[in-house]
C-alpha positions as CSV (number, residue, x, y, z in Angstrom):
1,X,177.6,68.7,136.3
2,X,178.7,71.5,133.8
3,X,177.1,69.9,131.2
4,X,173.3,69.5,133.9
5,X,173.8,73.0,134.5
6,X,173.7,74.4,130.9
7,X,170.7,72.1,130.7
8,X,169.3,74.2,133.0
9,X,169.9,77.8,131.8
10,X,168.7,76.2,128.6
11,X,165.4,74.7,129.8
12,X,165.2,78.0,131.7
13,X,165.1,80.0,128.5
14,X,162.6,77.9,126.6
15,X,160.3,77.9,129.4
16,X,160.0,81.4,129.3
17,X,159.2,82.1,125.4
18,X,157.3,78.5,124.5
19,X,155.4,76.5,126.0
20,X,156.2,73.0,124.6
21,X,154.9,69.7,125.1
22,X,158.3,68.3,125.5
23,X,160.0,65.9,127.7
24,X,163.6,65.8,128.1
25,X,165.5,62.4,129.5
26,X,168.6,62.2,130.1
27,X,171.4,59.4,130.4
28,X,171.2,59.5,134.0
29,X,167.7,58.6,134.6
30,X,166.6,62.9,135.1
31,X,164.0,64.2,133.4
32,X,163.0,67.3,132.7
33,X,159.0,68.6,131.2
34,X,159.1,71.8,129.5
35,X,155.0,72.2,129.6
36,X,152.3,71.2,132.3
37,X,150.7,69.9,129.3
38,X,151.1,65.9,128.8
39,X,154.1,65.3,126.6
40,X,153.8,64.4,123.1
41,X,157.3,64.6,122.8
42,X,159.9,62.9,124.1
43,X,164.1,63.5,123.5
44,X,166.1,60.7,125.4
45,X,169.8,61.9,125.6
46,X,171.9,58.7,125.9
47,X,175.0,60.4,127.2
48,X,176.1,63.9,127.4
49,X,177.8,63.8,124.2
50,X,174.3,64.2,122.7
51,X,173.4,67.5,125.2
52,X,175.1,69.6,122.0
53,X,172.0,69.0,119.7
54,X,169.8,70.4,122.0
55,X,171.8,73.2,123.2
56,X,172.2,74.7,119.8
57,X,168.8,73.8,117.9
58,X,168.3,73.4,114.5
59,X,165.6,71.3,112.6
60,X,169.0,70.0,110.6
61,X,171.0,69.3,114.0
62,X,168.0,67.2,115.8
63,X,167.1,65.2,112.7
64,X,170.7,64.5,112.1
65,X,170.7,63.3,115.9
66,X,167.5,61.5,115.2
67,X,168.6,59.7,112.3
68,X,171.8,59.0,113.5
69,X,170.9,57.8,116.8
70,X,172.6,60.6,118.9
71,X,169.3,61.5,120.0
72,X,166.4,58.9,120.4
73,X,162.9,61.1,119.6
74,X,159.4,59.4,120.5
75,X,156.4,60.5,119.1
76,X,154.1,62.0,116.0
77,X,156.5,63.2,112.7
78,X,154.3,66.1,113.3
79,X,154.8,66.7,116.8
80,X,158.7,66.5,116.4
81,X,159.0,68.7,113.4
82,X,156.9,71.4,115.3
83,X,158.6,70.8,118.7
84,X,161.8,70.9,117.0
85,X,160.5,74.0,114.5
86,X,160.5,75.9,118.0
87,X,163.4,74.9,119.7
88,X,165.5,76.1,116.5
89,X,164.2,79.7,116.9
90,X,165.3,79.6,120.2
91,X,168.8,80.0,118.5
92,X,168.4,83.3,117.6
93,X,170.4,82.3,114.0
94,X,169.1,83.6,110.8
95,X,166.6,81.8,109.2
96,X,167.8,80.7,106.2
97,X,171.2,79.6,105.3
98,X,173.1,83.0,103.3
99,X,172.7,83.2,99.6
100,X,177.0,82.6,99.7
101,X,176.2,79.8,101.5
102,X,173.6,78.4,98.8
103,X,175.5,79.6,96.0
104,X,178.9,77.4,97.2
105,X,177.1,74.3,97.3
106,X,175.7,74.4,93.9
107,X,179.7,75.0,93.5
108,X,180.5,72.2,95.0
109,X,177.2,69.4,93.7
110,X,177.6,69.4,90.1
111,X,175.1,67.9,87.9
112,X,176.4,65.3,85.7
113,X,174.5,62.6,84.6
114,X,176.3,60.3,86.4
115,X,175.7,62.3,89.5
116,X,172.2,63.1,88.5
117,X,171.2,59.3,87.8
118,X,173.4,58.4,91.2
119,X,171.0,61.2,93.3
120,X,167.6,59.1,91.9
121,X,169.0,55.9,92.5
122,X,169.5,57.2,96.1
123,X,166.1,58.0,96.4
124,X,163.6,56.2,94.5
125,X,165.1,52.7,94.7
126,X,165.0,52.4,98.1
127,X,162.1,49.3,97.3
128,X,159.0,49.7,95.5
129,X,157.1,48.0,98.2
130,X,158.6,51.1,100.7
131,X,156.6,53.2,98.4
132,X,153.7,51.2,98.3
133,X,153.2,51.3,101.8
134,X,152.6,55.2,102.0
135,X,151.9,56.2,98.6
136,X,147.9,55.8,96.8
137,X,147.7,52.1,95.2
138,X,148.9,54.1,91.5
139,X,152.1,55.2,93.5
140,X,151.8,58.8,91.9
141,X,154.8,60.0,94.0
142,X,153.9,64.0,93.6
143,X,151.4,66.6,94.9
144,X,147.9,65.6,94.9
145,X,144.4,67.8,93.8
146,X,142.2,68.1,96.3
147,X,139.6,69.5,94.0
148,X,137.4,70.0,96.8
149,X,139.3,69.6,100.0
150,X,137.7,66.1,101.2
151,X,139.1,63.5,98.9
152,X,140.7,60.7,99.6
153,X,144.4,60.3,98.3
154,X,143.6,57.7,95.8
155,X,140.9,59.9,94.3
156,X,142.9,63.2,94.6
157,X,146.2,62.1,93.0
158,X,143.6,60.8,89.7
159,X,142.3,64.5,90.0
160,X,145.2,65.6,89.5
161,X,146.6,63.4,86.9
162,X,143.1,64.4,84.9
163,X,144.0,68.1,85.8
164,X,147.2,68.1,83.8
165,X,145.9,66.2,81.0
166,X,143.0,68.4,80.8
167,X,145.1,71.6,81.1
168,X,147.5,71.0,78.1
169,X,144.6,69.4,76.5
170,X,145.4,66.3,75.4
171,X,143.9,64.5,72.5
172,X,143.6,61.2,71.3
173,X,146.6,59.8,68.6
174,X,148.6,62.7,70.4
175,X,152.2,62.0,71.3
176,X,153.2,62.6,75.0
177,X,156.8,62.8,76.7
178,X,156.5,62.3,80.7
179,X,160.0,63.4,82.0
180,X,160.6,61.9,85.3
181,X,157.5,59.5,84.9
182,X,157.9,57.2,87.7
183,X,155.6,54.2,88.4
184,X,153.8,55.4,84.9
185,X,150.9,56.5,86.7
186,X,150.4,59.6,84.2
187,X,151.2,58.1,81.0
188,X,148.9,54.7,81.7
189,X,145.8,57.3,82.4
190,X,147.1,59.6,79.5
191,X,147.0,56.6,77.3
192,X,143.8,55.0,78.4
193,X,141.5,57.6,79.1
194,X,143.0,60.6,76.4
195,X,144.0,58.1,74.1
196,X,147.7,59.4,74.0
197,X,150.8,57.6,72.4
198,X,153.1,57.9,75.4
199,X,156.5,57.9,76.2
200,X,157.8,57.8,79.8
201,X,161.6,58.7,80.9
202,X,163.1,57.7,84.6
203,X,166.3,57.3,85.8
204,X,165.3,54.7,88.2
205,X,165.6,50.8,87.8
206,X,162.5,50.1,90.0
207,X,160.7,52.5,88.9
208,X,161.4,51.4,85.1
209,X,160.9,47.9,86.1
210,X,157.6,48.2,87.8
211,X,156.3,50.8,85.5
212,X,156.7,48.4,82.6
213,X,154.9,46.0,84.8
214,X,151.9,48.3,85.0
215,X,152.0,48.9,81.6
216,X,151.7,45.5,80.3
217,X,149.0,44.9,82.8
218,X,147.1,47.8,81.5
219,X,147.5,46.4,78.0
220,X,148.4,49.2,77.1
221,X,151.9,48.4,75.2
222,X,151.4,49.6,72.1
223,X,150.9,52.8,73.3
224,X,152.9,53.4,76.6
225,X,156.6,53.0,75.9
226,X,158.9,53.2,79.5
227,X,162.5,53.9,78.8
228,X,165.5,53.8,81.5
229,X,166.8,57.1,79.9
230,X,168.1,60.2,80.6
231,X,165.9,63.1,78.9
232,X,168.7,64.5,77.4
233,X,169.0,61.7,75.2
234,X,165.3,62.0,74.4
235,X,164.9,62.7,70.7
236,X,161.9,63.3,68.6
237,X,159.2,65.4,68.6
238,X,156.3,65.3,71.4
239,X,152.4,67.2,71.0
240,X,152.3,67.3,74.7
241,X,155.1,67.2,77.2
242,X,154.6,67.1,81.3
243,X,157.3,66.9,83.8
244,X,155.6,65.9,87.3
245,X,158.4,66.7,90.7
246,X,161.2,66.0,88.4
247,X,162.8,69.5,87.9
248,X,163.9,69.8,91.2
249,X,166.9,67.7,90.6
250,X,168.4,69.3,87.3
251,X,170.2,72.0,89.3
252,X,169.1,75.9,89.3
253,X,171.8,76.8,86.7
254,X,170.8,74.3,84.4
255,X,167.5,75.4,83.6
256,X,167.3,77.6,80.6
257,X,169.2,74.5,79.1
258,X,166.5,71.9,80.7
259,X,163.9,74.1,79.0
260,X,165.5,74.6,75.8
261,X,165.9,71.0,75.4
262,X,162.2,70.4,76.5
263,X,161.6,72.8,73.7
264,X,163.3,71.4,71.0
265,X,161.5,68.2,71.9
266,X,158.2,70.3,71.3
267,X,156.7,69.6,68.6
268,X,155.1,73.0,66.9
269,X,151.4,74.3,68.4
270,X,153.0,72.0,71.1
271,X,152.2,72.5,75.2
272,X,154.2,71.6,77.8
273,X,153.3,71.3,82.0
274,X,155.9,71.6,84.4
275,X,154.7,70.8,87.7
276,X,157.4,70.9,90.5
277,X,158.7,72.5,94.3
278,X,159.9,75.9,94.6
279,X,161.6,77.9,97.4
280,X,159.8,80.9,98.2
281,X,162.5,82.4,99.3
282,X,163.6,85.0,96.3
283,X,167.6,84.7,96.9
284,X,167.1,80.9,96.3
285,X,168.6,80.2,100.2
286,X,167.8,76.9,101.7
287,X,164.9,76.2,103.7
288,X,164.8,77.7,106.9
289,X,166.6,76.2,110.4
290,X,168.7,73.6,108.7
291,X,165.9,71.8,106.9
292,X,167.2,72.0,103.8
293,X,170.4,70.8,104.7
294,X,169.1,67.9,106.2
295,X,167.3,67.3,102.9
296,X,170.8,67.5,100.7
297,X,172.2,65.3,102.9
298,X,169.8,62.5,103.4
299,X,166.9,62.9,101.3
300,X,167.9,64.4,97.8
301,X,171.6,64.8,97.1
302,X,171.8,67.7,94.8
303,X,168.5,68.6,94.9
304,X,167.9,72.7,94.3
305,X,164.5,74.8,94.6
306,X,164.4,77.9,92.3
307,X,162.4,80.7,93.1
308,X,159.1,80.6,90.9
309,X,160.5,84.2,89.4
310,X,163.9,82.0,88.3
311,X,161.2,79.6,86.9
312,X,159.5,81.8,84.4
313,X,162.6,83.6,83.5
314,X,164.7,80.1,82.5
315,X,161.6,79.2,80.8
316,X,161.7,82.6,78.5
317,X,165.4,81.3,78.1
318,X,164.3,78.4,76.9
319,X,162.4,79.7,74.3
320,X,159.1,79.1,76.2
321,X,156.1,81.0,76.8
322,X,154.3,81.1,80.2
323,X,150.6,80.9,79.6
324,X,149.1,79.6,83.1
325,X,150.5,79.6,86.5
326,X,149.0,77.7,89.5
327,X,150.0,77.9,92.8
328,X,149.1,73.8,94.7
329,X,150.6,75.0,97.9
330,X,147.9,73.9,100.1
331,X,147.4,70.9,98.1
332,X,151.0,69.9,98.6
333,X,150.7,70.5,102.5
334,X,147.4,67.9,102.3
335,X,149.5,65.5,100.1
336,X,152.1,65.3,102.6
337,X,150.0,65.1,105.6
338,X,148.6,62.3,104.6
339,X,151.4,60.5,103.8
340,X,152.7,60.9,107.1
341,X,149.9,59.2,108.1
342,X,150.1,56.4,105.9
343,X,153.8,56.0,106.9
344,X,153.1,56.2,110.7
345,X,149.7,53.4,110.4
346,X,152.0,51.6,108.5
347,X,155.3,51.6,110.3
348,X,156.0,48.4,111.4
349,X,156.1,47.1,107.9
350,X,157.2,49.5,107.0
351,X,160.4,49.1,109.0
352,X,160.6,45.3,107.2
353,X,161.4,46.9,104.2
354,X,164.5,48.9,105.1
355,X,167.5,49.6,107.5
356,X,166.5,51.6,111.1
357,X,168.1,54.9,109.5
358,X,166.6,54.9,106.5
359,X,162.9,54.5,108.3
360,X,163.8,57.3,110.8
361,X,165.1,59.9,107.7
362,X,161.5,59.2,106.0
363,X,159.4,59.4,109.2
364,X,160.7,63.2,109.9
365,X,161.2,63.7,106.3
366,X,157.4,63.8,105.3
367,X,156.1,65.6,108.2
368,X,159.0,68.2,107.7
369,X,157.6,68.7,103.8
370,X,154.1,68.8,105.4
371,X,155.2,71.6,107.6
372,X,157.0,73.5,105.2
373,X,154.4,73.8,102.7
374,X,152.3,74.5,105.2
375,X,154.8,77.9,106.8
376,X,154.8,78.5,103.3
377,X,158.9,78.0,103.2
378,X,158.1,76.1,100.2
379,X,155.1,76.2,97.3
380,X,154.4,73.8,94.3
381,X,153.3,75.6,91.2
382,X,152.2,73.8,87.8
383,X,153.2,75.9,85.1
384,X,151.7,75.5,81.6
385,X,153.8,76.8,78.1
386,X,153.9,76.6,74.9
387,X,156.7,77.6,72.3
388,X,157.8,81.2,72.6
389,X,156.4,83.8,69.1
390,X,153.7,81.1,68.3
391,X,150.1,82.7,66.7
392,X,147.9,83.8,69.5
393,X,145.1,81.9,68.6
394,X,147.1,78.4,70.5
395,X,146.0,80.1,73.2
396,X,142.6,79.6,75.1
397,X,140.5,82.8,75.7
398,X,139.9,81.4,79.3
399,X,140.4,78.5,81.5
400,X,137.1,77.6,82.1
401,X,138.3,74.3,79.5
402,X,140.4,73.4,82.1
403,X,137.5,72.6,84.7
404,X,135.0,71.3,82.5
């Protein structure tokens, strides 16, 4: 009864600042609409035990319930991340976890390269066909370019492969390190169409194996080399250097020395590309209402999002020179949309290819991304350098090359 009657007062209170099409069941068969509009929502309780997730809100408490099963949450990934978007500022809590807060969990999620290449195994070798089933048929797991807003994923994840070759200006016999290449989509066009001499660097088996798979397909080997390899081993020297969504897992205090390495590997006139998430918060908190710690948890263990000022500065203490900065914020929030799309028409096979709680962590996962990108909690920015006190004339007058 106590617990039916803090339902209530809750309900109460919701009712009178949203207006949510939400329907609330609970374990006894009540049920409870928060909207006269048809519900696209709907949070089963399955005892009262579960009554504490939606009593204090956060978009890290409900998906822990979701994925967990305390909860049971029917409906569109986009509908519950906005649904549950509201209820957590219902809370009245700050936003953002506190800058102490962000600051002890670097503390306490070092980045080693065991714990680095455990984190990608976590991630990307879930299967290759669980990828297959939501990414474009290239697999290009990374913000798309939606050159003019109506492509196609397939057609805007090749714009924007062509984009970052085109920007660094690639040419042919050139050398090319991809850091973080995954299923080799980049290095197979870099090599075919810019006639590049690639070499590609992941941490995970499936990707490495598939990649090479590709690769050989392509006919392409003498000029596509995949290595299951850290880039800190790297050595060499590289004309060209692109690192697509990988940076967000080398840790905000390892930076300058990610960038110095990358420019040691540089070879002289060199240009590098990184292209990755940022937070855009400027004390480098986590994502707002619990998101992001639902993210370390489930999604990326040790993942950390600088702020794009912590960006350029690590790159200057790198020994790198920022020459272009684009912001693919929108592009990102497309990108992501459309794989929750894919992920929901494709669900039931989706669910053959992995456990229960894996499938529910991705379906809220990708429509949380899409709606962060889209409240601008988090941006994607491609940033092009070359080697810090190099003659000004290895620098374009314009970037009217880069759309040609």
């Amino acid at each position: 009864m106590f617990d039916q009657m803090k339902l209530s007062a809750w309900t109460s209170g919701i009712r009178s600042k949203f207006n949510l099409p939400l329907r609330v069941e609970l374990w006894n068969g009540a049920q409870v609409d928060l909207s006269p509009e048809q519900p696209r929502v709907k949070i089963r309780v399955p005892n009262p035990g579960g009554l504490r997730y939606l009593l204090a809100p956060s978009l890290g408490n409900l998906g822990e319930a979701y994925v967990e099963g305390a909860l049971e949450i029917e409906g569109r990934a986009a509908d519950m991340i906005q649904v549950g978007s509201a209820l957590a500022e219902t809370t009245g809590k700050p936003a953002r976890a506190s800058r102490v807060a962000s600051a002890a969990l670097r503390l306490v999620s070092p980045h080693t390269r065991e714990k680095d290449a455990e984190a990608i195994r976590y991630h990307y070798d879930v299967s290759n066909e669980f990828y297959s089933l939501f990414l474009d048929p290239a697999m290009v797991y990374s913000c798309a370019y939606f050159e003019n807003g109506d492509e196609d994923l397939a057609t805007a994840q090749q714009k924007k492969i062509d984009h970052i070759l085109t920007k660094i200006g690639v040419q042919p016999g050139q050398t090319l390190l991809d850091i973080g290449c995954g299923w080799g989509a980049l290095v197979i066009r870099a090599a075919s169409k810019f006639g590049a001499r690639c070499v590609g660097v992941t941490l995970s088996e499936r990707q490495y194996e598939l990649a090479r798979e590709r690769v050989a397909q392509a006919g392409l080997q003498d000029r596509v080399e995949i290595r299951l390899q850290d880039y800190r081993d790297v050595a060499g020297s590289f004309d060209r250097i692109t690192s697509v969504g990988m940076f967000e897992h080398v840790g905000v205090d390892n930076l300058p020395e990610y960038f110095r390495r990358i420019g040691r590997l540089l070879a002289p006139g060199g240009v590098v590309m990184n292209h990755g998430i940022t937070t855009t918060d400027v004390e480098q908190r986590n994502s707002p209402h619990g998101s992001g710690e639902f993210i370390d948890k489930y999604v990326f263990p040790h993942g950390e999002l600088a702020h794009l000022s912590t960006v350029i500065r690590t790159m200057q203490e790198g020994g790198l020179e920022v020459r272009d900065v684009e912001n693919l914020r929108r592009h990102y929030a497309r990108t992501c949309a459309l794989w929750t799309e894919n992920f929901e028409n494709n669900a039931d096979r989706i669910r053959a290819t992995c456990d229960p709680k894996t499938f529910r962590i991705w379906h809220v996962y990708l429509a949380g991304c899409a709606y962060g990108f889209a409240h601008d909690w988090i941006s994607l920015y491609q940033i092009v350098c070359g080697k810090a006190g190099e003659e000004p004339d290895l620098i374009p007058w314009s970037r009217r090359y880069m759309y040609r």
